[in-house]
C-alpha positions in Angstrom: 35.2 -6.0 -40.8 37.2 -9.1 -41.7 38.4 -11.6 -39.2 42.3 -11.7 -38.2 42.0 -15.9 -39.9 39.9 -14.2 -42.9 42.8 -11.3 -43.4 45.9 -14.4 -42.8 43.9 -16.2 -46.0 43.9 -13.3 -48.0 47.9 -12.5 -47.4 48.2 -16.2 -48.0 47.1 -16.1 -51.1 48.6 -12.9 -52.4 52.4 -14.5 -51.0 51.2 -17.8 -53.0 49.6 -16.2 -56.1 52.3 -13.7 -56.6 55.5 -16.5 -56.4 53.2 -18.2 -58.7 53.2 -15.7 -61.2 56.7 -14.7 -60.9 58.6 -18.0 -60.3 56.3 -19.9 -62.7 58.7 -23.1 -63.6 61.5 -22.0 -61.8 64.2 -19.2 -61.3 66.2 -20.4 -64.1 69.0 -17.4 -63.5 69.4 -18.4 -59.8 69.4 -22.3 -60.8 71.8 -22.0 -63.7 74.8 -20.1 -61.5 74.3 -20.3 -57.8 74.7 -24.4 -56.2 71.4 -25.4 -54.4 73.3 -25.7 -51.3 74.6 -22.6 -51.1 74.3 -20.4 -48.2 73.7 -16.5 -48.1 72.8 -13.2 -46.7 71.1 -10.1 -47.6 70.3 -7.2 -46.2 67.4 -4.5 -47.3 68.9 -0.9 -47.8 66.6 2.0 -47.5 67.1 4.9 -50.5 64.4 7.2 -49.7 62.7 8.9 -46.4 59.7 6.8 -45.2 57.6 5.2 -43.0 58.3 1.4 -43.2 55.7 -1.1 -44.0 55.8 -5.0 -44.7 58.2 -6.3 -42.9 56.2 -8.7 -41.0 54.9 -9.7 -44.6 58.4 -9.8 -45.6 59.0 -12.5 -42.7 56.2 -14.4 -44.2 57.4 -14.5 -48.1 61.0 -15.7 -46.9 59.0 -18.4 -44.6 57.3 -19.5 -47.6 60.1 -20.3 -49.9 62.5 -21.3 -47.1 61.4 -22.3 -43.6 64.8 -22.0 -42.4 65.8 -18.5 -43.1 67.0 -16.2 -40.5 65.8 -12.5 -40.5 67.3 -10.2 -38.2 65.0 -6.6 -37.6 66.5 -3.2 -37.1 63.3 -1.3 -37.2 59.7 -2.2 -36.7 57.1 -1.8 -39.2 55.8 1.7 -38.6 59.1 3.1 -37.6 60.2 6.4 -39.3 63.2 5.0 -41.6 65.8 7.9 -43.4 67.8 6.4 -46.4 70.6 4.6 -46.1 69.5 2.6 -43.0 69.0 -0.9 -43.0 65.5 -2.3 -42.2 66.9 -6.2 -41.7 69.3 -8.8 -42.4 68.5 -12.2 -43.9 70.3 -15.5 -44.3 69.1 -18.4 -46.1 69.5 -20.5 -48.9 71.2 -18.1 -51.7 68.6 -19.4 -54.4 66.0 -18.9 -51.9 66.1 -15.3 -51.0 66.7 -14.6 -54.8 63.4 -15.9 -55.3 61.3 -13.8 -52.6 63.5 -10.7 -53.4 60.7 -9.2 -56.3 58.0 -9.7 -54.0 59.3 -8.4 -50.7 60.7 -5.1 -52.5 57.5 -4.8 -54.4 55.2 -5.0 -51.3 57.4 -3.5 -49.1 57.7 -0.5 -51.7 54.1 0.1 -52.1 52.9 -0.2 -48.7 55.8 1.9 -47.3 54.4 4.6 -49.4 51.1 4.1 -48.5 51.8 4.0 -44.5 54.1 7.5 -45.3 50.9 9.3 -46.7 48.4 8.0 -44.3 50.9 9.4 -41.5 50.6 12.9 -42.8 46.8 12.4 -42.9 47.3 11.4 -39.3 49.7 13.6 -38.0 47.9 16.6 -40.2 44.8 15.4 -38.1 45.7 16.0 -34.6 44.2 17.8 -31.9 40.5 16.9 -33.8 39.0 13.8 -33.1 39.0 13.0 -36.8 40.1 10.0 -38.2 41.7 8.9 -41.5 40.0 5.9 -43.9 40.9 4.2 -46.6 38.6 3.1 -49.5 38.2 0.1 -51.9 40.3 1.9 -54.4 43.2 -0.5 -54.3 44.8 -2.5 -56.5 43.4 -5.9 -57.6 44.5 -8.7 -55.9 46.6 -6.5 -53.4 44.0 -4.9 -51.3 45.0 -6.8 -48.1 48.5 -5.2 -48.3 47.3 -2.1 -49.0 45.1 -2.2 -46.3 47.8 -3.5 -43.8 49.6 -0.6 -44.7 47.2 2.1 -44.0 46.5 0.4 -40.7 50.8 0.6 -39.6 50.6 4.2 -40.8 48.2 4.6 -38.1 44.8 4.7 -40.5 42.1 2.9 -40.0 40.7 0.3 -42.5 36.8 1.3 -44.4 34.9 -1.8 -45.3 37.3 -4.3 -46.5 35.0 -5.4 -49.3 31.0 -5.7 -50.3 30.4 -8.5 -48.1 31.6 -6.7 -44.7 29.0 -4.0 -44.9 26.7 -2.3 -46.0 27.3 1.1 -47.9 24.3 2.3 -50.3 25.9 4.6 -52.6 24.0 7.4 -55.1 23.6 4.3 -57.8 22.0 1.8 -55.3 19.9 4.9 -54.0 18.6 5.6 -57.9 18.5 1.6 -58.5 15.9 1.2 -55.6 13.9 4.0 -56.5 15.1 6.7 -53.3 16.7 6.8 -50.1 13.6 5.6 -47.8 13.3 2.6 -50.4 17.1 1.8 -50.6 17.0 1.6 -46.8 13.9 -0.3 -46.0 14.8 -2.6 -48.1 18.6 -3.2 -46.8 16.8 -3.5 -43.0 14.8 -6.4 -44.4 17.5 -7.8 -46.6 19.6 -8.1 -43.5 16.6 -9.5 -41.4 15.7 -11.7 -43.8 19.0 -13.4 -44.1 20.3 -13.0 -40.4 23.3 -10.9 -41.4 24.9 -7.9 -38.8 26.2 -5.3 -41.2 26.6 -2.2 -40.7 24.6 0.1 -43.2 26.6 3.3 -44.7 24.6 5.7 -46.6 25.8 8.6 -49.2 24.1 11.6 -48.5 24.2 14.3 -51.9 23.0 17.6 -49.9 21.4 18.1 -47.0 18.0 17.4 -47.5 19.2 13.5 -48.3 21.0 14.2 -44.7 17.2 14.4 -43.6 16.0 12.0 -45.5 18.7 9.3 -44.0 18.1 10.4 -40.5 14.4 9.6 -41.2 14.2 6.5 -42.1 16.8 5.9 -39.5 18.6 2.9 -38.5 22.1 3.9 -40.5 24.8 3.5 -38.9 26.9 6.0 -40.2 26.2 8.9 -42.5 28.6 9.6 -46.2 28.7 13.7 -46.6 30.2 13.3 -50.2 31.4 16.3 -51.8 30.3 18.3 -49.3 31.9 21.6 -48.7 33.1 23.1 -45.5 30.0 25.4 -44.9 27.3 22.1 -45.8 29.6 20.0 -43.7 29.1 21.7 -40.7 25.2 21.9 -41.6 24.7 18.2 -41.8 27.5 17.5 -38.5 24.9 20.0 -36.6 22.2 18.4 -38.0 23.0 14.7 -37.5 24.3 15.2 -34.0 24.5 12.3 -32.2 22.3 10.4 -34.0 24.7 8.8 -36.3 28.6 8.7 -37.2 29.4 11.6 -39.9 32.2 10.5 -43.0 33.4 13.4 -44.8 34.6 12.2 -48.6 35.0 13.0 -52.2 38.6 14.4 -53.4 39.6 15.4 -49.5 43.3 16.1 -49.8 46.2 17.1 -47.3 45.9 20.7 -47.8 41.7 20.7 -47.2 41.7 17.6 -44.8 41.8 19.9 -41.2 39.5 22.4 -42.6 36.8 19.1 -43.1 38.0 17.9 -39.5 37.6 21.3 -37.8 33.8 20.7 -39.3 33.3 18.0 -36.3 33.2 15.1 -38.6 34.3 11.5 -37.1 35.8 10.5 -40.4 37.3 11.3 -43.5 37.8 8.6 -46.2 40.9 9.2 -48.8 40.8 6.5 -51.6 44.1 9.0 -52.3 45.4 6.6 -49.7 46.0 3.9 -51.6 45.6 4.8 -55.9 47.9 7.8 -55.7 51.3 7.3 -54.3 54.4 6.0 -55.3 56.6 3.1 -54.6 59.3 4.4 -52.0 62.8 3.2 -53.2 64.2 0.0 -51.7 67.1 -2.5 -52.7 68.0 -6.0 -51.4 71.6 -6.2 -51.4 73.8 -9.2 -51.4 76.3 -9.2 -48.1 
């Protein structure tokens, strides 16, 4: 996984690259009618049932256009918000928190939904010792927010990109000529080059289960598109030897029934591709 100064970079970048793109030469609306030495506050009104994600992020857009803002918290990040409560109060420069206003309700949106439907995974997952991933599936450019999110709706993050680990999908398996090949040849790759990754493999039916636990050395096992009855095959089959990942269009309603199989995880690019934004406002006090 990434490092905690790796991740700050990447949110760094996404807070600078998006009030690049949307500030651009300057918020001409704000600049034309509001004084630059105005004063204001704002508060951000919740319109819709959710689990709240971003504001720490939040914190950090109205840092980076104005260092001397003051934000005042009602609820944490992860909190269970109902609408028409208010998530926190900010005062700054008027101009200023016009300006980070698009990107904190667009982050905060997105990842509140996000953290609201990893929650049911979660919640839908107690009692096994099952637990929820997330995928690469994200948006471009976003993925660390995305990410953050499933992590405060009390997910746990996948790889966070190619370079973080090893997973040798059906393609890399064909590309390298089989399963024994594929793997062989990521031990020595890894050797060679004096890299610790972790090595995933994707497993199509059980006899690539065998084939995986053969050549050995994996650290965890992909049952993809597996159902229930060949899940619980390969989970008695693999044992201890290896971590199990159940994936491949898992959904709330089949999600326990893939638990109850024994597996350790089940990975939902659902997480982060197939929600939508939770409503949100930033209102002028």
């Amino acid at each position: 996984m990434i490092s905690e100064v790796q991740f700050k970079q990447e949110i760094d970048l996404i807070i600078k690259n998006a009030l690049r793109e949307d500030v651009g030469s300057g918020d001409h609306s704000s600049l034309a009618c509001i004084p630059s030495n105005a004063k204001g506050k704002a508060h951000l009104l919740v319109k819709e049932d959710c689990v709240i994600a971003g504001l720490d992020f939040a914190n950090l857009v109205f840092k980076e256009v104005c260092e001397q803002h003051k934000i005042n918290f009602m609820v944490k990040d992860g909190d269970w918000v109902k609408k028409g409560d208010i998530a926190f109060v900010v005062e700054a420069s008027s101009q200023e928190i016009l300006k980070a206003e698009r990107l904190v309700l667009n982050a905060m949106q997105r990842m509140s939904a996000i953290a609201t439907k990893t929650r049911k995974f979660v919640d839908l997952l107690k009692g096994t010792t099952t637990k929820i991933l997330d995928t690469r599936k994200t948006t471009p450019g976003f993925r660390a927010l995305e990410k953050w999110a499933v992590k405060i709706g009390g997910g746990e993050n996948h790889r966070f990109a190619l370079y973080d680990m090893i997973m040798l999908k059906d393609n890399h398996i064909d590309f390298a000529g089989g399963i024994a090949q594929a793997i062989e040849k990521t031990k020595r790759y890894l050797e060679k080059n004096q890299l610790n990754l972790k090595i995933i493999v994707e497993a199509r039916d059980l006899a690539e289960v065998k084939k995986i636990l053969k050549a050995g050395g994996v650290y965890r096992i992909l049952l993809d598109n597996f159902n229930y009855q060949t899940t619980q095959k390969a989970v008695d089959l693999i044992g201890n030897q290896c971590f199990t990942e159940s994936s491949g269009g898992i959904t709330l309603e089949t999600a326990k029934k893939y638990a109850l199989c024994g597996v350790d995880y089940i990975s939902s690019g659902a997480l982060t591709h197939s929600v939508y934004n939770k409503d949100m406002s930033l209102k002028a006090l």
